[in-house]
N, C-alpha and C positions, 0 to 999 in steps of 0.2 A: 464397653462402648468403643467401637470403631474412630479411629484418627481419620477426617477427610485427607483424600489429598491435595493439595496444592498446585492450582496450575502456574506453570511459566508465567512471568512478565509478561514475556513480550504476546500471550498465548490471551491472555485476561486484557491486554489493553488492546487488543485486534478487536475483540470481540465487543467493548465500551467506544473503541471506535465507530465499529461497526453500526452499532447503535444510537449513536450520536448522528453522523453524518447520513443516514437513512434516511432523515426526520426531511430530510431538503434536497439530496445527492442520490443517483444511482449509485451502488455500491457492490464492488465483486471484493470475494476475499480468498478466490484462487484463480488464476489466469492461466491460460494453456499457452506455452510459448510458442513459435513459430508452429511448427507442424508432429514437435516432440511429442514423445507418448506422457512426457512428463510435465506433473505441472510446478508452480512457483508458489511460496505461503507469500503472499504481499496482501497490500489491500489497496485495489483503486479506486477513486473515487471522481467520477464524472458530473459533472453541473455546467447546467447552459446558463446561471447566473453568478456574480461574485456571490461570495459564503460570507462577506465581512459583517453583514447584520448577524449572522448566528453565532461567529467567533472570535476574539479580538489576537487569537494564536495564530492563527493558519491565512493571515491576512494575504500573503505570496502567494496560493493558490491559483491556478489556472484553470481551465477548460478539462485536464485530466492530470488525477493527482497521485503521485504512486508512493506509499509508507513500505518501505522494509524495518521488520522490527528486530530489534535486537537485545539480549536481554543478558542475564547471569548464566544463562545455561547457554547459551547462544550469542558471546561476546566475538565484537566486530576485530577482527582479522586482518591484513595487508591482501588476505590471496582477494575477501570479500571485496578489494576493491575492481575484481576481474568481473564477478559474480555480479555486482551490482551493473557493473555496462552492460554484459549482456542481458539482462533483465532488461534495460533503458531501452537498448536497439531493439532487440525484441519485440518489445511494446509498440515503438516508431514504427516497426516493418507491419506489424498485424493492423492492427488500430487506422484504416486509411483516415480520419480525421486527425491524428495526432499531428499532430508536428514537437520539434525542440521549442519554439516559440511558443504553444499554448498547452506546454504540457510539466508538470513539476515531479523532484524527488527527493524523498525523504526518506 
């Protein structure tokens, strides 16, 4: 009998994420940055109303929400803290409805 394999953390709770906040939220779980051929694993999650009836966690949430996951195979870094601006900016520059004001990160 064959051993499954096991997915990543941060790879299984994207994906229960994902699922969760569907239920209510537009939901992307890869974003193309500026105009790069490359894309970003995040998960954003957009809603035109507060989320606080469906979750008593995510009560800070905004207008657009962006999760970077991190996990055991994928632990957070000092360089990660370059990585995650530009992800932020990024987002700001493409996204014409974002702004710093109605927009979170996690």
């Amino acid at each position: 009998m064959g051993r499954r394999k096991k997915k990543p953390f941060d790879e299984v709770f994207k994906n229960r994420a994902k699922r969760f906040f569907e239920k209510f939220a537009t939901v992307k779980t890869e974003y193309e940055i500026l105009r790069a051929p490359r894309r970003i694993d995040m998960l954003v999650i957009e809603t035109d109303k507060p989320i606080k009836e469906h979750t008593a966690f995510f009560q800070y949430f905004r207008k657009f929400n962006i999760i970077e996951f991190k996990s055991e195979v994928d632990p957070f870094q000092m360089e990660d803290l370059y990585k995650i601006g530009y992800y932020c900016n990024a987002f700001l520059l493409k996204e014409k409805q974002a702004t710093i004001e109605n927009t979170t990160f996690t």
